[in-house]
Residue, then its C-alpha position, 0 to 999 in steps of 0.5 A: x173585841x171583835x172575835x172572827x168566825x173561822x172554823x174554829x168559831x163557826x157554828x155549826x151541826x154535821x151528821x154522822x159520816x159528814x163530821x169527817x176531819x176534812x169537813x171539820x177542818x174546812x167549815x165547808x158545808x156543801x152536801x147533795x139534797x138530802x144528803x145532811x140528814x140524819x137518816x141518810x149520814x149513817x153506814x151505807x146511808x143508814x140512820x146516823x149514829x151521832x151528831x156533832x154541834x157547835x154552839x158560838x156566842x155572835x156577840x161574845x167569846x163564848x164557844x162550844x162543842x158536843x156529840x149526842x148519839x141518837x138511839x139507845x146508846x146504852x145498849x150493849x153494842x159495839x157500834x154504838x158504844x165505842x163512840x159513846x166510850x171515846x167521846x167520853x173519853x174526850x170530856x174527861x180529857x178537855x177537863x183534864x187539860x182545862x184543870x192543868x192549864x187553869x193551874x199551870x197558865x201554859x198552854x205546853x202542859x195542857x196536851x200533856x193533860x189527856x195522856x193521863x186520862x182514860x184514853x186506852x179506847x183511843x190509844x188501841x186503834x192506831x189509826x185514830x187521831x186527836x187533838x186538843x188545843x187552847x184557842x185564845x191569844x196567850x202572848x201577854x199578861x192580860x190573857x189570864x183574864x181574857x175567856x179561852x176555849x179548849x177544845x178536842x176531836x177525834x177524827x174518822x173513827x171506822x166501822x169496827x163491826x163490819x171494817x168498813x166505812x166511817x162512823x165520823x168523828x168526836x168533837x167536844x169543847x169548853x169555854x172557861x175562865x181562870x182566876x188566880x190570886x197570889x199567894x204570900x207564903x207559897x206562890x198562888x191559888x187558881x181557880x177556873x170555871x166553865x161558862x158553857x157548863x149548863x149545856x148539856x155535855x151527854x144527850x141521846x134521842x131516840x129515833x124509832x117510833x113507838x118510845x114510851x116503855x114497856x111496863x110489863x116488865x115481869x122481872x121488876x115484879x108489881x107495879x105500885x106507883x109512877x110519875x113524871x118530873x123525877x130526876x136521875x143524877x150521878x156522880x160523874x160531873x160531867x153528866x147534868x141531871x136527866x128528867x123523866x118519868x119513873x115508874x117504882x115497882x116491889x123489885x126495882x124501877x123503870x126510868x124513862x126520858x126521850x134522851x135515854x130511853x128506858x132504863x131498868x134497875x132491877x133489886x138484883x143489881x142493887x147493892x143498897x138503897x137509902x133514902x134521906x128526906x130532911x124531915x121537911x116538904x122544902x128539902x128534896x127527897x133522895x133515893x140513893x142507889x148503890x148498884x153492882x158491875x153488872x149494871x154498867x152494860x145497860x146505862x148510859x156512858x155518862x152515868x158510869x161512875x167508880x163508885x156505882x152509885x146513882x141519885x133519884x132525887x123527888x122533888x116536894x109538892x110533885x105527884x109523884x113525891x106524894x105517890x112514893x111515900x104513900x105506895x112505895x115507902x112502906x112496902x120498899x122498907x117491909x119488903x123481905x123476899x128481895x133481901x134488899x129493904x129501903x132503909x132511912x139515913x140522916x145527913x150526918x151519914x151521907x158522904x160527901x158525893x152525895x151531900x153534893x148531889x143532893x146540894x145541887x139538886x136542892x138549888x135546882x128545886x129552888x130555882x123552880x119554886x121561884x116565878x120568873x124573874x132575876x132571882x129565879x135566873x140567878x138560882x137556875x145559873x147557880x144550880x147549872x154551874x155549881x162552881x160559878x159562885x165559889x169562882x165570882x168570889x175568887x175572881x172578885x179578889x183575883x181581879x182587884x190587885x195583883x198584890x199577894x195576900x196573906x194566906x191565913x186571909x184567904x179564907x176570909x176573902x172567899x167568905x169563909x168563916x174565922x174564929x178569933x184566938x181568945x189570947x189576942x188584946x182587942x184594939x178599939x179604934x176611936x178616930x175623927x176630924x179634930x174636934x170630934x170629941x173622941x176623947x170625951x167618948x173614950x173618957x164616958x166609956x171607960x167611966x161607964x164600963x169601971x174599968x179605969x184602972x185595968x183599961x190601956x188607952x193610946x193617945x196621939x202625939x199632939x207634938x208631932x207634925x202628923x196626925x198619926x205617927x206609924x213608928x211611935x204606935x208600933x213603939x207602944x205596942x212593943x213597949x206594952x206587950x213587953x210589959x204584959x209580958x214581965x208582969x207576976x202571975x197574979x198581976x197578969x190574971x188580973x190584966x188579963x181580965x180586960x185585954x182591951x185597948x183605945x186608941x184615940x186619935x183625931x185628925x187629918x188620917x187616915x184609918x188605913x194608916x192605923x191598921x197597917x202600922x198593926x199589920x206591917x209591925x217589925x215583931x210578929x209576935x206584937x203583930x199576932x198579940x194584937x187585933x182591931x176589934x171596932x172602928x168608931x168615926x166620931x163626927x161632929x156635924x157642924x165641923x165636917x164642911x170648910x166652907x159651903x158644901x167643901x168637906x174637910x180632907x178625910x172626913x169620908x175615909x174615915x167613914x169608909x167601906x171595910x175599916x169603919x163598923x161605926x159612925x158615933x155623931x157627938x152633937x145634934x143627938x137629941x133632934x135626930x131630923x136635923x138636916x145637916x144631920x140628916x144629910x151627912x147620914x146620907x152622906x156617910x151612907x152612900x160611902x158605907x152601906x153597912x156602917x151603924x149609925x149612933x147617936x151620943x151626945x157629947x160622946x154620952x152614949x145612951x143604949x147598951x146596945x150601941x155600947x156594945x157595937x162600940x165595943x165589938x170584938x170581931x166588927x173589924x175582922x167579920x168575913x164581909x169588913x176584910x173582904x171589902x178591905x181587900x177589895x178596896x185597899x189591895x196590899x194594905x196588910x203589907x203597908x203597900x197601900x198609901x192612902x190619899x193625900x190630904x186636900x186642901x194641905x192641913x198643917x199641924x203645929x205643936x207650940x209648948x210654952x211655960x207660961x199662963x195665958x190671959x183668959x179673956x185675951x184668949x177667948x177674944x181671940x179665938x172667937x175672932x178667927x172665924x170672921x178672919x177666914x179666908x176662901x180657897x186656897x184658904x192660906x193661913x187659916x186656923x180651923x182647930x185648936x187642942x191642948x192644955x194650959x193654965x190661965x193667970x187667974x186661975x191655978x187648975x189646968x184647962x183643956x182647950x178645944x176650939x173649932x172654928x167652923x162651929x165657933x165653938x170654945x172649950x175649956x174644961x178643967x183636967x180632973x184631978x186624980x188618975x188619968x189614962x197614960x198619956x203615949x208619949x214615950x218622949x216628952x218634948x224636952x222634959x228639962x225645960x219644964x215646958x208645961x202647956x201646949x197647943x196644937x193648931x191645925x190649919x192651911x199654910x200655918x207658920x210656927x212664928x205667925x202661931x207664936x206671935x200670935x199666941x203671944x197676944x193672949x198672954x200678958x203683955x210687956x209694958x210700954x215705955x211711956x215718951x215725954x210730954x211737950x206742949x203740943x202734945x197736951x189736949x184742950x182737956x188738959x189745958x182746960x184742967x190746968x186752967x180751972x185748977x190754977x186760975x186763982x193763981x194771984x194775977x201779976x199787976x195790971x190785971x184784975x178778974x171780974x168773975x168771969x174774964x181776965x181784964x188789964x188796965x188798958x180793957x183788954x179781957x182774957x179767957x186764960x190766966x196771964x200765967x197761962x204759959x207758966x201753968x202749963x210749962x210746971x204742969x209738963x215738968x211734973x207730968x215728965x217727972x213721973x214719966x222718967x219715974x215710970x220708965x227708970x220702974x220699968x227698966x228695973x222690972x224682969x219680963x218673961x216671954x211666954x215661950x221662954x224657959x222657966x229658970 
């Protein structure tokens, strides 16, 4: 962005009567020799009494004003008063405009702003003029994020003294930035912060010669102690810390910095004066002053304050914290002929004002104790601008997504904390790709913790196309709460012990999913009876990659940032250098800094420790989980937010069948898929299959769990006995008495290819067998027929010497005369069973796998 330096954006510094409105306005700056200094701008070519400067970024949007007066400006003097009075008039009146227009976004209320402030100096000479203005482009949306300058002048202010002359003018300007987030419920949250903040806004300097203090100072009574680096801060937030040397007497105190001069405070003009150290050498020591009226005269315009009260804050391991507490202390808090003792006040008595001077002090002191480098820049910014970190965090959420939020979330995203009410049950998300074995972890803890019977666990439905179905999850947890609700007394104390819920899922889905299904339920009241606890991702290493170093779809987002606590891998546990296992942690890690590794093999978890990270209450809802959700999936809390498509496509078929399979069928089959994979794009495919079945030599029913890419085939009987409640509300046609299922899962599948295939692990239909003729026999059986036969009486003519046939005539034959006729009885009989055989079969009742049971 190129940003042009006209007058408004030329920096520049004039000197008491050149700071005229047409100097200002021109940004000519042409002056006779000599004529610019400041000895020469004032009242007749006096010394001048101010100055006026402006500060502009070359490279940058930032840009501010300010006046500093020379001299001791808090001297009761009207001529330098009345330009001390309207220039901070002028501050309180851009902050003003600044606050309103961060508020309002409209640039017509900010000159409304002034007229509220402290302007009756201003108002009373009716030949003043001022301005205030926004300077930045506010005709689209995007100047919300764009960095404006308010700005304000007063012009030619005369000589009220002598009636004649121009004193010059007042000039004082910001740059800031707003940040605004919108709010759900009542319209939106604003927050703004002044980038040239850390430039001084009040400076003096005196110009005379000789202008160390006086420390005669008879009224002050005896001098005990002094010292440089102190510093003097009030409670006007215009006015930065001033650093100076102080001087403690028994009856008050002298405080000198070149750009105040002296200022004295007698006990006289002392109402209270309380010093709170926080019992440590790292925590600064303040000196609360509460003075009366009478001082206001002889302070400085910026230290005025509607509280009268100012702040000497000492800093540890300085000389002169030493000196206070080994020369003043005690005489301070012993002294009497004054009626006015130092007295000790603990941080539970302070107010709020000065907590917060004292909080700004302590960074300051910080930054200092640090050496150079980014942190000590970071903490010396941060002590400058105290609103800049509270206003990085609002921005940091404003800038994301122009998505309202909640506000009951608005805490959170601002990192504030949040108390989770004890009556909400606690959802436990265990998730995965297929295979993961997030139902064995979900079976070890619920074995582990004893809690089988009082613990709810929420299975996916395996016969539905989608991994995760929203609408039945939200049916659940209506139904489930509906039944909490009806049960006894007695009954809900004993449910009430646990309030815990698992929901296991694997698959292609997507965390987000789940957590919005919660979120954006229909019942409030089921919506704030819930909340997500821990977010578990089971992984098993060698089922993560397709093919090569192609992941699977969705593996990194259920890893991802603000939704996971915990990454549970349920194979290579027990060699933790394993390198696939190494690199997927690495993996996973650049997705998620702050997701806790745990090793549990065969989802047996081995540490109570990591139990406990399983079972969290509050991982899922900490300030830092919810922000970066926020900052990551805008809107997700009002189901706004879709997540990513599944790529490559992953197809879930669910076939349910009434039939026992043949286990070796079954199992030669599945170890076949592998070597049938095929590369991108991967069609037809099977890379997962799930269910539950029953073999035809064996009466128990088996889960089944194969994973191609691992090769891998379980089949474990299901334990006898109570079992968690299976989810599905509607069962698949519960008439049909269709009692097994598989799920496949995989590229372009086809429901008639998985039958048909499915149908060759069952067992099969015989075939009808055709009727033998001569040319179909073997030379085997030629050769049975023959041996069985061949002493078969000969017709006449022939006779068989041991080994060939022989007739009258010397002709000798391998094969018996009646070969011919051997052979035509041997397929007679042959057919004679066939026809036997196939009238069998035709009178045999076959059941296809897939047909209902009668």
């Amino acid at each position: 962005t190129h940003y042009s330096l006209g007058p408004s954006r030329q920096p520049f510094v004039l000197f008491g009567s050149h700071s005229t409105k047409e100097n200002l306005n021109s940004g000519n700056f042409n002056f006779p020799s000599e004529g610019h200094l400041v000895r020469n701008t004032g009242l007749g070519g006096s010394t001048a009494k101010h100055m006026v400067v402006q500060c502009v970024s070359p490279k940058g949007p930032l840009a501010c004003s300010r006046t500093y007066f020379f001299g001791a400006t808090h001297i009761p003097f009207l001529g330098n008063t009345l330009l001390s009075q309207i220039y901070s008039a002028v501050v309180e009146a851009v902050l003003a405009g600044i606050e309103c227009y961060a508020k309002t976004s409209t640039e017509s209320k900010v000159n409304e702003a002034p007229c509220n402030c402290s302007l009756s100096v201003i108002v009373d000479l009716d030949c003043l003029q001022y301005e205030i203005y926004v300077i930045t482009p506010l005709d689209n949306e995007d100047s919300l994020s764009l960095i404006k300058t308010a700005s304000m002048m007063v012009f030619d202010i005369p000589d009220l003294l002598t009636g004649r002359g121009c004193l010059g003018s007042v000039v004082f300007s910001e740059s800031f930035l707003t940040s605004q987030i919108q709010v759900k419920e009542k319209g939106e949250y604003s927050r703004h912060v002044i980038l040239t903040a850390a430039i001084p806004r009040f400076a003096s300097w005196l110009v005379s010669e000789g202008t160390q203090p006086q420390l005669n100072k008879s009224f002050l009574g005896t001098l005990l102690t002094g010292g440089d680096g102190v510093y003097v801060c009030s409670s006007n937030p215009q006015a930065v810390p001033a650093e100076g040397k102080l001087y403690f007497f028994s009856d008050g105190i002298l405080f000198f910095d070149p750009h105040h001069g002296s200022i004295s405070i007698s006990k006289n003009h002392m109402s209270s004066i309380s010093l709170y150290d926080g019992d440590s050498n790292s925590v600064v020591a303040a000196l609360f002053i509460d003075f009366k009226s009478s001082l206001l005269p002889h302070l400085p315009v910026e230290f005025h304050t509607q509280n009268n009260f100012l702040m000497i804050a000492l800093f540890p391991k300085r000389k002169i914290y030493k000196a206070f507490y080994s020369q003043v202390f005690s005489s301070w808090q012993n002294q009497t002929n004054s009626g006015l003792s130092l007295r000790v006040v603990q941080e539970e008595f302070l107010s709020e004002e000065q907590k917060r001077l004292h909080s700004s002090v302590q960074k300051l002191f910080n930054a200092l104790s640090f050496s150079s480098g980014e942190r000590c820049r970071e903490l010396k910014l941060s002590a400058a601008i105290p609103e800049l970190e509270r206003f990085v965090q609002h921005f940091t959420v404003s800038s994301v997504s122009t998505k309202p939020v909640m506000r009951a979330h608005l805490p959170v995203l601002l990192q504030q904390s949040e108390t989770i009410p004890d009556s909400k049950v606690i959802i436990t998300i265990i998730t995965g790709l297929p295979g993961c074995r997030s139902s064995d972890l979900c079976a070890f803890l619920v074995a582990f913790t004893k809690e089988h019977g009082r613990w709810m666990v929420y299975r996916q439905t395996m016969d539905s196309p989608e991994c995760f179905s929203a609408s039945h999850f939200q049916r659940y947890l209506a139904g489930l709460l509906e039944a909490q609700q009806n049960l006894g007394v007695r009954q809900a104390a004993y449910a009430g012990k646990s309030k815990r819920l698992l929901v296991v899922l694997q698959g292609y889905t997507d965390v987000i999913d789940v957590v919005q299904a919660l979120q954006t339920h229909p019942d409030p009241d089921v919506k704030s009876s819930f909340i997500i606890g821990a977010v578990n991702t089971c992984v098993e290493p060698l089922s993560c990659y397709m093919e090569h170093r192609l992941l699977f779809p969705k593996f990194l987002d259920q890893c991802s940032q603000g939704l996971v606590s915990n990454v549970v891998f349920t194979s290579h546990a027990t060699e933790q250098r394993h390198p696939l296992l190494v690199q997927l942690q690495s993996l996973i890690r650049a997705a998620n800094p702050g997701v806790s590794f745990i090793l549990a093999e065969n989802g047996i978890v081995t540490r109570n420790e990591d139990i406990e990270l399983i079972l969290a209450e509050s991982s899922f809802s900490n300030p830092h989980m919810m922000r970066a959700r926020y900052l990551m999936y805008p809107g997700w809390y009002e189901g706004t937010y879709g997540a990513g498509p599944v790529f490559p496509p992953m197809v879930q078929i669910c076939v349910w069948f009434s039939r026992p399979l043949e286990k070796t069928r079954f199992v030669t089959k599945c170890k076949a898929i592998k070597s049938l994979l095929k590369p991108s794009p991967f069609s037809g495919n099977i890379y997962h299959i799930m269910g539950k079945v029953k073999f035809s030599d064996a009466d128990k029913v088996i889960e089944v769990c194969h994973n191609t890419s691992a090769n891998s085939l379980s089949l474990v009987p299901v334990p006898e006995g109570p079992t968690p409640p299976d989810s599905r509300s509607d069962p698949r046609d519960c008439s049909s008495q269709q009692e097994y299922f598989l799920v496949f899962i995989g590229c372009s599948l086809k429901e008639e290819d998985i039958k048909d295939w499915l149908r060759e692990t069952a067992k099969q239909k015989p075939q009808r067998k055709a009727l033998k003729t001569r040319g179909m026999l073997t030379l085997q059986e030629i050769k049975n027929i023959h041996v069985k036969r061949h002493l078969d009486p000969l017709p006449a003519g022939y006779f068989y010497n041991g080994t060939q046939f022989v007739n009258f005539f010397g002709d000798k034959m391998d094969y018996h005369p009646l070969m011919d006729q051997f052979m035509n009885d041997y397929l007679e009989e042959a057919n004679r069973e066939i026809e036997k055989y196939n009238r069998e079969l035709e009178e045999q009742e076959y059941h296809d796998l897939f047909e209902q049971k009668t």
